[in-house]
N, C-alpha and C positions, 0 to 999 in steps of 0.2 A: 768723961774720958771714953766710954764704950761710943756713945755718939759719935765722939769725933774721929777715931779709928771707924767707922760704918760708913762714916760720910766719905774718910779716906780711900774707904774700898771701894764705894761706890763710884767718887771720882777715879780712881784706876782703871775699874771696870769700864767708864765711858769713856776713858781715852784708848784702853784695848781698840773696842768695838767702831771707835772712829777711823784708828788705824785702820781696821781690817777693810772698813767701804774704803776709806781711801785708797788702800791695795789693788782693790776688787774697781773700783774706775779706773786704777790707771789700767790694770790689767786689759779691762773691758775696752780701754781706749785704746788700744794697739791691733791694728789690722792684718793680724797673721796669715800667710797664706806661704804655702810650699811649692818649689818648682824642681823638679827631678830634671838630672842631665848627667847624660854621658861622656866623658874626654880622656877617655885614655886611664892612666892609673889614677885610684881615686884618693889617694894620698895629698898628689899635688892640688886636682878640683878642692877637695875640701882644703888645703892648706890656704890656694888661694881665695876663696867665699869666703872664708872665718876671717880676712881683713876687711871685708865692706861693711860702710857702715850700714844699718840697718838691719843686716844679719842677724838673727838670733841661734842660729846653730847650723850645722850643715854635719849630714851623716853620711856613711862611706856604708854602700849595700850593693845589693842584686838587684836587678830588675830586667822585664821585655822576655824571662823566659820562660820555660814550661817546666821545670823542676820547682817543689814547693821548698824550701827554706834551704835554699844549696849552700855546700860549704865553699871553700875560696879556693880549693884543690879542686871541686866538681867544676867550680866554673873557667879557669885556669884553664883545665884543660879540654875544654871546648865541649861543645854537645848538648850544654843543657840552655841555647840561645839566650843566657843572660847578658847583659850588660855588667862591668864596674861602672856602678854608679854611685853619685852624691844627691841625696836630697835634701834642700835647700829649706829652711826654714824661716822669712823675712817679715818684719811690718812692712806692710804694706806702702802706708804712711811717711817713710823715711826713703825707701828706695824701693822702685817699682819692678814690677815683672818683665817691662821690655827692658830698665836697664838691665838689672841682672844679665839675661841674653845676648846683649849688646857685648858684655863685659865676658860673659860666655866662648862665643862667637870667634872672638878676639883673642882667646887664650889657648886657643887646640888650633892645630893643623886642619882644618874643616875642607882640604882639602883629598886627603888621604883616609879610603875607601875599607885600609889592609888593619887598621891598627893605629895608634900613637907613639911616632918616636920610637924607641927601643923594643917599644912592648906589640909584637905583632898576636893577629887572630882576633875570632869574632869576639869576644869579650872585651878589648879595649876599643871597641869603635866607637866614634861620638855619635850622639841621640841626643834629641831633647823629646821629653815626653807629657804630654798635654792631657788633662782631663776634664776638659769643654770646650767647644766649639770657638770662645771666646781665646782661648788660653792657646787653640790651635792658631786661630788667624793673631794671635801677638806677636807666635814663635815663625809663621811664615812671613810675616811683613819683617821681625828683624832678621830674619834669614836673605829675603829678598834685598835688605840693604847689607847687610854681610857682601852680599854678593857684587852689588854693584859699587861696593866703596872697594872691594878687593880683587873688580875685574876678571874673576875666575868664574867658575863655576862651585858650587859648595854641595859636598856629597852628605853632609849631614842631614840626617831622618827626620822628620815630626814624626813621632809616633805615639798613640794612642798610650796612655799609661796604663801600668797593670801594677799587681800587689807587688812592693818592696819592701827588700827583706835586707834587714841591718848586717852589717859584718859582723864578726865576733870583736870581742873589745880590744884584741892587740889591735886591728887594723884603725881604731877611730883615736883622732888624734897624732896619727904616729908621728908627723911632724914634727911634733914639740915636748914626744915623751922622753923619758930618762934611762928605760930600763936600756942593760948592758944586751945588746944581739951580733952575734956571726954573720958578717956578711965576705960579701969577697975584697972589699976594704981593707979585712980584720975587724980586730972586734971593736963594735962603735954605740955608744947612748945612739937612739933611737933618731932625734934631732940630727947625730951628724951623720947619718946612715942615712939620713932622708937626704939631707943638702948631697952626699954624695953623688947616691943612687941619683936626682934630680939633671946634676951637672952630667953626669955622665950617660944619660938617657939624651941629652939631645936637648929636653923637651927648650926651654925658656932659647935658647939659641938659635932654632926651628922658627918656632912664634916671632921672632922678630925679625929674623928673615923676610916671614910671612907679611906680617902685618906693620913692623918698623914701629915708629912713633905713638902707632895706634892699642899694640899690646900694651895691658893694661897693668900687669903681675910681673913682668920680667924685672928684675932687678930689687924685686923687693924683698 
């Protein structure tokens, strides 16, 4: 009987241990890489990345300034040259870094200098921010068709990345949270404070003005 309970643990023990490599390949098998970008509030940027596939997360931060771990009041109200930013977290392997950009590109006003939509001053301007030579010329060849698919000119930056720094936890997610907040609505779950604020910003209205058939997020 002691036998056979030993041999039992032992087969447990080796079907543990197989899981865990098999964990450990798929993990190893997925080609993560991150792409930081600016558009405006980053509510909407991260609401729309969290539908692509291949995605694996997208976070709502600072970044591009000279203030180290600024609050969302410091950078609000100008001075500390951060960006509202999202950064992108994707395999590689599922969906690429020019689409990303592509899809990017297509979802902000890249034509407007001041701000995004509702939200003016330097903290909502669009950027995308590169950290290799490689990562620079992906984000100027789709910027260069940005441009020639949209006949404008496109004031959006490549700029060199620097350290980013996560929002506090109300802001991540806030799309699709629950908690009860005051807005000028009235009082709304978090979710229909977001669809409000959204509609009434302009933004998806804007975008398709902009870009028509080609925006990628409007309506979804």
């Amino acid at each position: 009987m002691l036998k056979r309970e030993t041999l039992k643990s032992a087969a447990l023990a080796g079907m543990i241990v197989l899981g865990f490599v098999a964990q450990s390949k798929t993990a190893m098998a997925e080609d993560l890489q991150t792409l930081t970008v600016a558009g405006g509030c980053f509510w909407c940027v991260e609401a729309d990345f969290e539908k692509v596939e291949g995605v694996k997360s997208a976070v709502s931060g600072f970044t591009g300034g000279t203030v180290a771990d600024p609050t969302y009041k410091q950078v609000t109200a100008g001075g500390t040259g951060h960006f509202e930013a999202v950064q992108i977290t994707f395999d590689a392997d599922v969906v690429g870094r020019r689409a990303l950009l592509d899809l990017f590109l297509r979802s902000v006003d890249v034509t407007d200098a001041g701000g995004q939509f509702c939200d003016r001053g330097e903290s909502y301007r669009t950027a995308i921010f590169t950290a290799s030579s490689a990562e620079k010329q992906i984000a100027n060849a789709a910027k260069a068709q940005a441009a020639a698919d949209l006949g404008q000119s496109i004031v959006t930056p490549v700029l060199a990345a620097s350290e980013f720094y996560p929002a506090d936890a109300y802001h991540q997610d806030y799309y699709k949270g629950s908690k009860l907040v005051i807005t000028r609505f009235g009082p709304k779950r978090q979710a229909a404070a977001y669809k409000a604020y959204r509609n009434a910003c302009g933004r998806d209205t804007r975008v398709k003005a902009l870009w028509g058939s080609a925006a990628p997020f409007v309506g979804s």
